[in-house]
N, C-alpha and C positions, 0 to 999 in steps of 0.2 A: 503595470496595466498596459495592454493591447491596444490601447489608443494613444497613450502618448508615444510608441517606436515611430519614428519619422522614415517609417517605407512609403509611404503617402501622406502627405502633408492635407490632410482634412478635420473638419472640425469635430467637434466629440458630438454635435450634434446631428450631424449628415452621417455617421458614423452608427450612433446609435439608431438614426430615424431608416437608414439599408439596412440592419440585421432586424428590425423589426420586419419590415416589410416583406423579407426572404423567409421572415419564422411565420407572417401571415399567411405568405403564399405555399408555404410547406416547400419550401425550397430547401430550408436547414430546420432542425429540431432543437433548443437548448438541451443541455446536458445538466448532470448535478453539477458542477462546477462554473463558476461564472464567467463570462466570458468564452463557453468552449460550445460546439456547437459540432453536432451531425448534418453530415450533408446525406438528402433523401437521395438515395441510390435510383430511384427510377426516374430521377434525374440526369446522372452523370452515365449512366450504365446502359449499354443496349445489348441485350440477349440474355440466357438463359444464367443467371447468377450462381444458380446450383452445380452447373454442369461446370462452371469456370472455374469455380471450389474445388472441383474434383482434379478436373484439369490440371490448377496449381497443385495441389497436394503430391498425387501423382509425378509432377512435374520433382515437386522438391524433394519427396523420399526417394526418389530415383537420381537424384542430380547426380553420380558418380558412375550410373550407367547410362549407356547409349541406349537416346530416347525413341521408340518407333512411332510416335506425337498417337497415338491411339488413347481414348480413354476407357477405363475396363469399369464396366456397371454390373 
């Protein structure tokens, strides 16, 4: 269980009453699994999501050539 690891020493109740609060505020969304949780990307993320996809991908099937940082649409 995720709350008893001693990375922070807090209570199960302060614990469970912040992931409520975060899943209120659409900060995180649960997942099927307990305990596990989405963090809402238009939280942590500034700019175009799509474009960054492309970006990385690009980035990765290319990793073994020299990159000219362009992305091809």
């Amino acid at each position: 269980d995720i709350v008893d690891q001693d990375i922070v020493k807090i209570s199960r109740t302060t614990y469970f009453k912040g992931m409520k609060e975060l899943a209120d505020k659409k900060f995180i969304a649960e997942t099927m699994v307990q305990n596990y949780y989405f963090i809402n990307p238009d939280y942590m993320f500034n700019g175009d999501r799509l474009t960054f996809m492309k970006t990385y991908y690009l980035s990765s099937s290319n990793s073994n050539k020299p990159s000219n940082n362009k992305v091809k649409k």
